[in-house]
Steps between C-alpha positions, in 0.01 A plus 500: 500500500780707428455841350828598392450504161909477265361890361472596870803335650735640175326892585617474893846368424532786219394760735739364756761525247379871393521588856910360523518772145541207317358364168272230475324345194238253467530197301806515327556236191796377325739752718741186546310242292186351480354490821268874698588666790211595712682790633893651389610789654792739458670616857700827487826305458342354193449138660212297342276322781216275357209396678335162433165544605261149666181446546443142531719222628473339166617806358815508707561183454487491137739728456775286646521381145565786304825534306597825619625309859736385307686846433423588892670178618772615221487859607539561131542925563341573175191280536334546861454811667738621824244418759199242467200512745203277557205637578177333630211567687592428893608185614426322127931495463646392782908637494634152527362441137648756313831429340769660739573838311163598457310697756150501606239755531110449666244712365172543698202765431681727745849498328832365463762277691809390463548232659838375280745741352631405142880446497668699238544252194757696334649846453439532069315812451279401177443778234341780646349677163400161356313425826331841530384506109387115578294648788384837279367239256339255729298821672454705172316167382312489777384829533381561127427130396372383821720179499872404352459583044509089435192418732365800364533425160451153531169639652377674186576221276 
C-alpha cells in the first residue's frame, strides 16, 4: 500500500521548490480556467511550473481527458503554465506515457527524483502581482479559515 498521501507529495515538491528560492502554492483554482493545480510555482525569472500530482493509475489516466490538454497541445501562452511536470509515486508513470513536453518526477519516502526534465513550453511571463495576490489569498484563506472562503462558507451553511 502506498503511503504517499497528494498532502504529502504537494509539501515535498513545495519544499523542493522553496529550496530552488522559488514560489510554490498548493491547489491553485481558476488561474487559467476551470481546472486546480496541485502545485504552481514562481522561478526567479518569473516562469510558472505546475505540478500535477498521481496517486493511482486511474487517476493518471483520467486525466488524459481533461480540457486543459487542449491549450498544452495548443501551447495557448496565456492558458498553461511555462513548464508542466508529472509527479507520481516511483515507477506508477512510466516516461514513455507522458505527453512529450512534460517531465517526470518519482517521489519516494526518502525524497525526490527527476527522472524527466520539463521542456520549456513557452517564454510568456504571466502577471507577476496578479499571481502573487492569487497566492496571498489562497494562503491567507488557509491560514485563518482553515480551507479556501467558498468551502468554508459553504461549510457553515
Amino acid at each position: 500500500m502506498n503511503c504517499l498521501s497528494t498532502d504529502i507529495i504537494q509539501k515535498m515538491v513545495c519544499q523542493m521548490e522553496v529550496l530552488k528560492f522559488n514560489l510554490p502554492c498548493e491547489n491553485v483554482k481558476y488561474l487559467f480556467s476551470d481546472w486546480e493545480i496541485d502545485v504552481l510555482s514562481m522561478n526567479k525569472n518569473d516562469y510558472l511550473i505546475e505540478y500535477e500530482i498521481k496517486i493511482t493509475r486511474s487517476d493518471f489516466k483520467a486525466d488524459s481527458k481533461k480540457k486543459k490538454w487542449e491549450w498544452y497541445e495548443k501551447r495557448v501562452e496565456t492558458m498553461i503554465s511555462n513548464y508542466f511536470y508529472y509527479v507520481c509515486p516511483k515507477d506508477l508513470i512510466k516516461e514513455n506515457e507522458i505527453p512529450v513536453f512534460a517531465g517526470l518526477i518519482y517521489v519516494t519516502q526518502s525524497g525526490i527524483e527527476i527522472i524527466k526534465k520539463a521542456q520549456l513550453l513557452h517564454k510568456k511571463k504571466h502577471d507577476r502581482n496578479k499571481l502573487l495576490s492569487k497566492f496571498c489569498r489562497i494562503m491567507t484563506e488557509r491560514s485563518y479559515l482553515g480551507s479556501c472562503r467558498l468551502t468554508y462558507e459553504n461549510n457553515k451553511n
